[in-house]
MMTF fields as JSON, N, C-alpha, C and O atoms, coordinates in Angstrom:
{
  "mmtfVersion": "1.0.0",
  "mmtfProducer": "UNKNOWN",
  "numBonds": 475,
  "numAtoms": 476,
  "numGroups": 119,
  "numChains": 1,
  "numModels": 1,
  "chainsPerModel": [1],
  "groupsPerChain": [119],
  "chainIdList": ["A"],
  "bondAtomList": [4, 2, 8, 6, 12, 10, 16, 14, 20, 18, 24, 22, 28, 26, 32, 30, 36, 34, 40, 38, 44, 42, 48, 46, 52, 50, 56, 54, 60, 58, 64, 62, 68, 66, 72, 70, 76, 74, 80, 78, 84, 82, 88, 86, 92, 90, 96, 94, 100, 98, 104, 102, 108, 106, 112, 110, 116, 114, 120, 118, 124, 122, 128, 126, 132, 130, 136, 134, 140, 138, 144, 142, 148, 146, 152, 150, 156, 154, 160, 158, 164, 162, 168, 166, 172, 170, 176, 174, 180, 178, 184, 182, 188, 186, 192, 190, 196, 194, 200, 198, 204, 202, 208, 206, 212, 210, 216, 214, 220, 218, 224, 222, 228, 226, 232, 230, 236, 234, 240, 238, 244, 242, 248, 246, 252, 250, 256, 254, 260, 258, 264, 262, 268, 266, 272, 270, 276, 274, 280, 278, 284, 282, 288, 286, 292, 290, 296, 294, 300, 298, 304, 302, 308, 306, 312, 310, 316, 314, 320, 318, 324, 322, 328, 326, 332, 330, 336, 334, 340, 338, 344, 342, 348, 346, 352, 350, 356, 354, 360, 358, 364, 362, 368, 366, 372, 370, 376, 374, 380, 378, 384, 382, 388, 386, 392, 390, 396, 394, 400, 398, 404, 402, 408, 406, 412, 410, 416, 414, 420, 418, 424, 422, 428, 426, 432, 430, 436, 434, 440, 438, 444, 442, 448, 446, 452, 450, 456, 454, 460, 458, 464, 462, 468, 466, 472, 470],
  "bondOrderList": [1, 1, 1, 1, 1, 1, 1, 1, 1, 1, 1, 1, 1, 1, 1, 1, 1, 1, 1, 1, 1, 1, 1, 1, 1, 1, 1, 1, 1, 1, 1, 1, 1, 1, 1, 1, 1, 1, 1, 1, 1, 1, 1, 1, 1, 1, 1, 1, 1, 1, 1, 1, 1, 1, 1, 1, 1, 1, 1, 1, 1, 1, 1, 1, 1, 1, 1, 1, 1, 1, 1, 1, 1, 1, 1, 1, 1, 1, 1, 1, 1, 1, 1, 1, 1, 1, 1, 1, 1, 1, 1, 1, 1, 1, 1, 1, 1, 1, 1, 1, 1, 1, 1, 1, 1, 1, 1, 1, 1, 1, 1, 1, 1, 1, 1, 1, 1, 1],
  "groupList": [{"groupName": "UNK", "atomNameList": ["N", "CA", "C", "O"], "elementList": ["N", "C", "C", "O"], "formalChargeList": [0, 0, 0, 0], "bondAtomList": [1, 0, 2, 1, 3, 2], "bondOrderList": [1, 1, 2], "singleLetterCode": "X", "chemCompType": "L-PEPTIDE LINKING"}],
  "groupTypeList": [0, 0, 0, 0, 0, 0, 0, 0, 0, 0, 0, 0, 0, 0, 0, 0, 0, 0, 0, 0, 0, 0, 0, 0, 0, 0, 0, 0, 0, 0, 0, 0, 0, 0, 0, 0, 0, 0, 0, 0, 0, 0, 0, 0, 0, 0, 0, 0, 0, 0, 0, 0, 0, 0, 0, 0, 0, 0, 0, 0, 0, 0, 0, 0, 0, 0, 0, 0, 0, 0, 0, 0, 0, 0, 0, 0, 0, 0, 0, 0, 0, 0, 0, 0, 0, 0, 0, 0, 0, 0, 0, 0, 0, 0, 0, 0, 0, 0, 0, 0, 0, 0, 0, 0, 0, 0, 0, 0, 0, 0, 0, 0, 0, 0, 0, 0, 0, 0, 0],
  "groupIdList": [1, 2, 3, 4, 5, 6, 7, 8, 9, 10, 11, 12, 13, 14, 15, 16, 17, 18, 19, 20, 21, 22, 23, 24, 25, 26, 27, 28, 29, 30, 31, 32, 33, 34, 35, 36, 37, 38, 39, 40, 41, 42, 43, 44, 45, 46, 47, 48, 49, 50, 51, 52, 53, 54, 55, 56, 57, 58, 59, 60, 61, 62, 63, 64, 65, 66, 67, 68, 69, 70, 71, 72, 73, 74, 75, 76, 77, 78, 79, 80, 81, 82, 83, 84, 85, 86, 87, 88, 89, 90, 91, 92, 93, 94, 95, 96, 97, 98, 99, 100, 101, 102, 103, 104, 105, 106, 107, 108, 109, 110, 111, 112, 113, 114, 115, 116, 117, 118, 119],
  "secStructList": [7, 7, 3, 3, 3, 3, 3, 7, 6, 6, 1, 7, 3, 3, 3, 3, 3, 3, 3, 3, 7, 1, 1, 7, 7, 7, 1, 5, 1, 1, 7, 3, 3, 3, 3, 3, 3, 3, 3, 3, 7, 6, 6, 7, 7, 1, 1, 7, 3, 3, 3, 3, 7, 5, 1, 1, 1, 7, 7, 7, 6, 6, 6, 1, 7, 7, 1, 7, 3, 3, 3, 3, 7, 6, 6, 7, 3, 3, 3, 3, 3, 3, 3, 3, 3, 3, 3, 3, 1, 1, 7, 5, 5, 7, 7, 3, 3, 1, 1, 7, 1, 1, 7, 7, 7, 7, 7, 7, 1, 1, 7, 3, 3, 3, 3, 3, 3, 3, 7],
  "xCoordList": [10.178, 9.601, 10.234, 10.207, 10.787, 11.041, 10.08, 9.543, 9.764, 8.306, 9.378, 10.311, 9.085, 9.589, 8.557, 7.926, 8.771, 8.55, 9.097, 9.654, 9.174, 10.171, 9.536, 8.503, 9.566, 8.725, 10.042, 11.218, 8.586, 9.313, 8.935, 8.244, 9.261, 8.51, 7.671, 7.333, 6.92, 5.661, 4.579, 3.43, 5.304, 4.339, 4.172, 3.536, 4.691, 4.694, 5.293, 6.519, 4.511, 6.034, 5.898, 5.135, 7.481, 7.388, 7.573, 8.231, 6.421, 6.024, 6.984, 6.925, 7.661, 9.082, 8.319, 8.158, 7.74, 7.723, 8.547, 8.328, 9.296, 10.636, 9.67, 9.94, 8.865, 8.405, 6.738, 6.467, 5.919, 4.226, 3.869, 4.309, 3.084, 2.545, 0.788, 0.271, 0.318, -1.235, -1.523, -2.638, -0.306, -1.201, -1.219, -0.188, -2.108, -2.404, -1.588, -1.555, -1.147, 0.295, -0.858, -1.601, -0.817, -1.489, -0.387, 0.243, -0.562, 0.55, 0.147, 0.844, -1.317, -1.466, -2.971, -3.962, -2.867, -4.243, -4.959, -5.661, -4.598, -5.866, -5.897, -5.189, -6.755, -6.861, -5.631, -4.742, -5.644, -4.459, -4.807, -5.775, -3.735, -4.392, -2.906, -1.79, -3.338, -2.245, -2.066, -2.948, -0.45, -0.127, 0.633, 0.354, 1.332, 2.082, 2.347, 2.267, 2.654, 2.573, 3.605, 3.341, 5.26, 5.671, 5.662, 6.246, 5.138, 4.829, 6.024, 5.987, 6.935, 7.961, 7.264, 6.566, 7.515, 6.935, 8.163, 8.215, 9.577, 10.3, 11.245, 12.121, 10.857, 11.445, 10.391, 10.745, 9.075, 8.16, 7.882, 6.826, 8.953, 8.839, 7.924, 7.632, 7.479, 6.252, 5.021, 4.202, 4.8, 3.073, 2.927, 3.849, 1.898, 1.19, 1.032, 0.878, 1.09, 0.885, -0.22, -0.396, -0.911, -2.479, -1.874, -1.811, -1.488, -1.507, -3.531, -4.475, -3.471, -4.547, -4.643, -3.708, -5.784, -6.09, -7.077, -8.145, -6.635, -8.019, -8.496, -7.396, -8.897, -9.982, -9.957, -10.582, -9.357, -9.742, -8.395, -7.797, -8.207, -6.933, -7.24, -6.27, -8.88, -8.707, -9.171, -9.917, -8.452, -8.406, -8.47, -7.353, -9.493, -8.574, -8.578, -9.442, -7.595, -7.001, -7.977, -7.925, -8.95, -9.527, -10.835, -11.685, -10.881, -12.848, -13.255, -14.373, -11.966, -12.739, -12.418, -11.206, -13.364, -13.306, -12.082, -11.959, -11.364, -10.654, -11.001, -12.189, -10.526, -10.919, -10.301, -10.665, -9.214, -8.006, -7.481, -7.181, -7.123, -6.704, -6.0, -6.519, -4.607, -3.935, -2.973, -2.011, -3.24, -2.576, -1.061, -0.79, 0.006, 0.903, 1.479, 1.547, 2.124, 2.011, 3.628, 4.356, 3.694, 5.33, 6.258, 6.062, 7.6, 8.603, 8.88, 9.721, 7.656, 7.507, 7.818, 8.274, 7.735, 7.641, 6.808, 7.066, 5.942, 4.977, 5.052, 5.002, 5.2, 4.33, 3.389, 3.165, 2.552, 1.522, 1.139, 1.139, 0.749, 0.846, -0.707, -1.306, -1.178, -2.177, -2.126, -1.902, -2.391, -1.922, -3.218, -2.775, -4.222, -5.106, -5.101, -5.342, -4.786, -4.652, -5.622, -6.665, -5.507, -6.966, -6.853, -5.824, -8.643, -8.128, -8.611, -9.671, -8.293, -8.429, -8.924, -8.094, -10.182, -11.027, -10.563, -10.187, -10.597, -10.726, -9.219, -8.896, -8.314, -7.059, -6.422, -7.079, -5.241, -4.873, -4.026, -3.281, -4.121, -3.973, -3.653, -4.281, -2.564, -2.066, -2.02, -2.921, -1.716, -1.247, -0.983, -1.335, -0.34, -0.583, -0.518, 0.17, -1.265, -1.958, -1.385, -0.929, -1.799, -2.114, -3.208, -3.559, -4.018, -5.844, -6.159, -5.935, -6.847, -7.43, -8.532, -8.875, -9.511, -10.666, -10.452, -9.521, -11.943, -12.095, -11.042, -10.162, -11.037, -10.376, -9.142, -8.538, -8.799, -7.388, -6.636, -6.912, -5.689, -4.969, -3.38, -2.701, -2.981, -1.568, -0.915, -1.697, 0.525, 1.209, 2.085, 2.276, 2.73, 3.453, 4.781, 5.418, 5.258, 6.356, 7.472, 7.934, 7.88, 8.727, 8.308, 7.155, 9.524, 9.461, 8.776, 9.203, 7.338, 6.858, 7.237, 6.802, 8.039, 8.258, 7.102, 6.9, 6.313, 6.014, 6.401, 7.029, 6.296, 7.002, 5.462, 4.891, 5.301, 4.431, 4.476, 5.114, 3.835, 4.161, 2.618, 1.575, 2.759, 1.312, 1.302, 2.422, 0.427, 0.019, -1.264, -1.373],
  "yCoordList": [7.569, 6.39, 5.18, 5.129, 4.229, 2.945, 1.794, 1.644, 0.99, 0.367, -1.088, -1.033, -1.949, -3.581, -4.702, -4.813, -5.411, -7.084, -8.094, -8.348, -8.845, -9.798, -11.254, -11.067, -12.133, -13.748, -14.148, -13.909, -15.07, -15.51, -16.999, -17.179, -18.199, -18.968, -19.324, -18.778, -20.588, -20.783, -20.098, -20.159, -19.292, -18.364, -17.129, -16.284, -16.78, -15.358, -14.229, -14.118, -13.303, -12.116, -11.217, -11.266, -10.098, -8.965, -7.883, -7.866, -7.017, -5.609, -4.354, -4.073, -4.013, -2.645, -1.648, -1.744, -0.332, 0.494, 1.629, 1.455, 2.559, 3.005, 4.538, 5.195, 4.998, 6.339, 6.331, 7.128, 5.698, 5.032, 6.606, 7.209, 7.047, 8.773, 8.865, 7.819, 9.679, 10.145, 9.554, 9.474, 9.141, 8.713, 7.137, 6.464, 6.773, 5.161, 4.186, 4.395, 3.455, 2.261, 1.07, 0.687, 0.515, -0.995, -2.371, -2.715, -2.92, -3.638, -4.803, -5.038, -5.579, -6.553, -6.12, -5.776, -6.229, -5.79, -6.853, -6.934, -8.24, -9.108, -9.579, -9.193, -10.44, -11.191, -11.563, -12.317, -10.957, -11.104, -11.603, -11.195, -12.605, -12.251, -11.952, -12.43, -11.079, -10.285, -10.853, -11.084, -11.238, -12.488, -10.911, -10.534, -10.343, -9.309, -8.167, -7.835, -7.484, -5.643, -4.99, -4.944, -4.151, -3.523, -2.213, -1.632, -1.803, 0.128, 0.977, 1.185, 1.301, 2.201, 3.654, 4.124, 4.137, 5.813, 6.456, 7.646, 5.81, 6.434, 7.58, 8.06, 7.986, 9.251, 10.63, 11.804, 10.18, 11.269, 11.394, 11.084, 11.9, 11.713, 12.668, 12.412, 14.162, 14.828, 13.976, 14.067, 13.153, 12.793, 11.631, 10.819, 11.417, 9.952, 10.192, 11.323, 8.513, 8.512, 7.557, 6.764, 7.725, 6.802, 5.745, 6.109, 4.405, 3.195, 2.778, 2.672, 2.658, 2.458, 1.532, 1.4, 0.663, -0.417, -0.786, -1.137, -0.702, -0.8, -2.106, -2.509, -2.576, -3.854, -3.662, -4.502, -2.7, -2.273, -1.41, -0.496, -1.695, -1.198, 0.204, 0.952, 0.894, 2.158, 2.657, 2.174, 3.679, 4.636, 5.811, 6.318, 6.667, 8.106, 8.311, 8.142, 8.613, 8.98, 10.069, 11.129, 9.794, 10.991, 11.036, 11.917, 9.939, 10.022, 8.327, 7.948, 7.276, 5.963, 5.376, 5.27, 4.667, 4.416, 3.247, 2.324, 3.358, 2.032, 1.069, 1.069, 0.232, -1.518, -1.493, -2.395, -0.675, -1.202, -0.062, 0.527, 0.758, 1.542, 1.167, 0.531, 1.653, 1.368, 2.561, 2.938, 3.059, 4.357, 3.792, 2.793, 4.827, 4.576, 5.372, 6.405, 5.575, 6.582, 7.367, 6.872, 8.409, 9.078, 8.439, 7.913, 8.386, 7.47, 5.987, 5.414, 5.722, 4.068, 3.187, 3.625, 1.914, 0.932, 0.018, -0.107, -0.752, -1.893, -2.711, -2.406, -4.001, -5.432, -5.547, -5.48, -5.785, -6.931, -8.03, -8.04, -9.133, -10.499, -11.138, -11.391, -11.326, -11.867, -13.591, -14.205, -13.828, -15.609, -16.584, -17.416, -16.218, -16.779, -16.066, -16.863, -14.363, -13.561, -13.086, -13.671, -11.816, -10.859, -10.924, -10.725, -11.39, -11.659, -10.244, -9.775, -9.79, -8.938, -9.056, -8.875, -9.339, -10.165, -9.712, -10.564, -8.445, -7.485, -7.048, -7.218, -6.59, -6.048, -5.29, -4.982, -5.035, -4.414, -3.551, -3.735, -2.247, -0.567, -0.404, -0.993, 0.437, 1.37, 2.663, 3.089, 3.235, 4.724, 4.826, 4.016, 5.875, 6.302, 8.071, 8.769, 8.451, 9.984, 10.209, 9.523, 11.901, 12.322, 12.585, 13.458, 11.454, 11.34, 10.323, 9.657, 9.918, 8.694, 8.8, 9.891, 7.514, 7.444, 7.383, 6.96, 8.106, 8.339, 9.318, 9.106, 10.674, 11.705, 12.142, 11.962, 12.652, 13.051, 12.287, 11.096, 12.873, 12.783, 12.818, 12.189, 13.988, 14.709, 13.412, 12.464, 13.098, 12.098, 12.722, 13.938, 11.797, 12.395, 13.015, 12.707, 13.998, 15.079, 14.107, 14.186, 13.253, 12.191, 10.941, 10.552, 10.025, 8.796, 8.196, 8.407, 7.122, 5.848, 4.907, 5.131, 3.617, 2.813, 1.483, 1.235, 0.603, 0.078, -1.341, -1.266, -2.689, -3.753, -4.681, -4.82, -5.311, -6.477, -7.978, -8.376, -8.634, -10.387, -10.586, -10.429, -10.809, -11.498, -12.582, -12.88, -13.165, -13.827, -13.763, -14.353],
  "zCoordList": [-7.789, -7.214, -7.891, -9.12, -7.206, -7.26, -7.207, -6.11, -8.106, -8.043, -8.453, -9.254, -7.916, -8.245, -7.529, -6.478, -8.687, -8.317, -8.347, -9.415, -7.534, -7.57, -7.533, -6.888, -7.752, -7.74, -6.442, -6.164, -5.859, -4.56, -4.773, -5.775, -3.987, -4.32, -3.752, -2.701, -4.371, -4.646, -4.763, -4.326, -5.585, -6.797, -6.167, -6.797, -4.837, -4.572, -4.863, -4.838, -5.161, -5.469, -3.982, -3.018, -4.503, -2.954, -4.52, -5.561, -3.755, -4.389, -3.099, -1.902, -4.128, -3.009, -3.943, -5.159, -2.802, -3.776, -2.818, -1.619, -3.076, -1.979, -1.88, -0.875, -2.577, -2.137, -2.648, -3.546, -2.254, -2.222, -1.826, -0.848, -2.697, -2.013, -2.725, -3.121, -2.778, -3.42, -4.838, -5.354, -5.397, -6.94, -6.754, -6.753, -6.644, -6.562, -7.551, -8.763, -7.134, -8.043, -8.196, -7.293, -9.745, -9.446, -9.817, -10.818, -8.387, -7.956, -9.122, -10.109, -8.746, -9.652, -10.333, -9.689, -11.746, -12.55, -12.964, -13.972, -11.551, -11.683, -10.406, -9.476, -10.384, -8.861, -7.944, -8.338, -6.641, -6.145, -4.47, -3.829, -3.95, -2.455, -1.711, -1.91, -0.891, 0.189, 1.271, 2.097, 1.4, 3.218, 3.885, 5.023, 3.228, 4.317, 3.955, 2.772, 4.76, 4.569, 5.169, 6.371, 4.811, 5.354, 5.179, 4.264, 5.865, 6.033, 7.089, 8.301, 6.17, 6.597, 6.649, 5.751, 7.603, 7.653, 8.086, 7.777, 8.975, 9.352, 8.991, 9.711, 7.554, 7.216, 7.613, 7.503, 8.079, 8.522, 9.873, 10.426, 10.419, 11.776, 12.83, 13.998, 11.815, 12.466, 12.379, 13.293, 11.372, 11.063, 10.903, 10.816, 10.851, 10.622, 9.212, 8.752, 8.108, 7.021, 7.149, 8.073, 6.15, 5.69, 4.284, 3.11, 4.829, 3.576, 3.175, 3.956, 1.737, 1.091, 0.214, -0.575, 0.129, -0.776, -1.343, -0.842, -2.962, -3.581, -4.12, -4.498, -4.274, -5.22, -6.513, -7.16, -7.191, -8.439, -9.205, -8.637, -10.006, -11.188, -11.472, -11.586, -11.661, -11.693, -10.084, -9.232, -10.153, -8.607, -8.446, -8.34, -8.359, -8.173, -6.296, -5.435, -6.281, -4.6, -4.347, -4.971, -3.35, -2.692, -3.179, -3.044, -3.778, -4.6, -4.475, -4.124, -4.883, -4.269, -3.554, -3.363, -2.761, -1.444, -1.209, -2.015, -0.25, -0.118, 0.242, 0.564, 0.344, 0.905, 1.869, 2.624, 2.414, 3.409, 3.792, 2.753, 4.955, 5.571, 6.796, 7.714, 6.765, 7.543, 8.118, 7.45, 9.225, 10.153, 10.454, 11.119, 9.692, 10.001, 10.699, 10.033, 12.026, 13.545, 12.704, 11.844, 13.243, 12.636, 13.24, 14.336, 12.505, 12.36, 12.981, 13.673, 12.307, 12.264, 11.456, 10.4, 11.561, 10.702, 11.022, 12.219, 10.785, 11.043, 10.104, 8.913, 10.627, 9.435, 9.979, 11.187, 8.907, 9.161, 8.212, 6.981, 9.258, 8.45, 8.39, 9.436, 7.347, 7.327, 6.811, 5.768, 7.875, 7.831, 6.149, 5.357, 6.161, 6.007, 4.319, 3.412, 3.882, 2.995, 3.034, 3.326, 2.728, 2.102, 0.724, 0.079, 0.022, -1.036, -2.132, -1.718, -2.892, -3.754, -5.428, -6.319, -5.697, -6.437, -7.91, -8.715, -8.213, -9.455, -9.676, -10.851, -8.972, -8.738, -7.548, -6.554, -7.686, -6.007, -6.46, -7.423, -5.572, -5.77, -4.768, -3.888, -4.4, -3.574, -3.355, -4.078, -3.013, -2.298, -0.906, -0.049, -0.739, 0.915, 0.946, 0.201, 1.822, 2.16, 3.81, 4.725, 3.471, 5.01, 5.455, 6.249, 4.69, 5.688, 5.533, 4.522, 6.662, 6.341, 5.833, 5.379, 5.766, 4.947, 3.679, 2.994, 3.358, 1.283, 1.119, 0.285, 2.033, 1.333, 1.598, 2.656, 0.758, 1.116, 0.008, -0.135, -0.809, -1.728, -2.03, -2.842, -0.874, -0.494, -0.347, -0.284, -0.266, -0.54, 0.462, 0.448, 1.5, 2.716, 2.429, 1.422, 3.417, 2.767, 2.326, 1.188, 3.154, 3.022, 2.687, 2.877, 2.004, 1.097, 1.968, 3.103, 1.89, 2.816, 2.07, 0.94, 2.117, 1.56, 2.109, 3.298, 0.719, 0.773, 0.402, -0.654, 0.831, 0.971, 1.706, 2.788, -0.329, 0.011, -0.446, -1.421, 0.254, -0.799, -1.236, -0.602, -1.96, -2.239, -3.242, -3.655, -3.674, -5.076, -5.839, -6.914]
}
């Protein structure tokens, strides 16, 4: 796994993580708010992958609940832009699964690359 940050300006960074799977990444371990989201799935072209987001620096995948679930369809890619930000009070956590919801832990057969800006 490839995990980076980069500062953008006015005070934003972009979070690349090139293979995002079941063990939860904490992007920022304080208050953060989220403008955009790129969810690459296109190396999993049988399945849908599950992007996840937590509120919180500790996580275990498959026991706490997310804040944010996002269905990513097989060999896709999607942005999404949140104009206004979602804001993330405590910290912001990632993963992505092959379930949605609380459960599910498995990390998809192939790399999902994640690609975010936030501040």
């Amino acid at each position: 796994m490839a995990v980076t940050n980069n500062p953008l300006l006015s005070g934003a960074a972009l979070f690349t993580d090139t293979d995002n799977a079941g063990t939860a990444v904490v992007v920022k371990a304080s208050s953060a708010v989220l403008y955009e989201l790129e969810l690459d799935n296109t190396a999993n072209a049988c399945a849908a992958s599950y992007f996840k987001a937590w509120n919180t620096g500790s996580v275990t995948v498959g026991t706490t609940v997310p804040d944010l679930v996002v269905m990513i369809p097989a060999a896709t890619k999607i942005t999404l832009v949140f104009p206004s930000g979602i804001t993330f009070g405590t910290a912001m956590s990632f993963a992505t699964t092959t379930a949605g919801g609380t459960t599910g832990s498995t990390g998809p057969t192939s790399d999902v690359v994640v690609r975010a800006v936030y501040v």
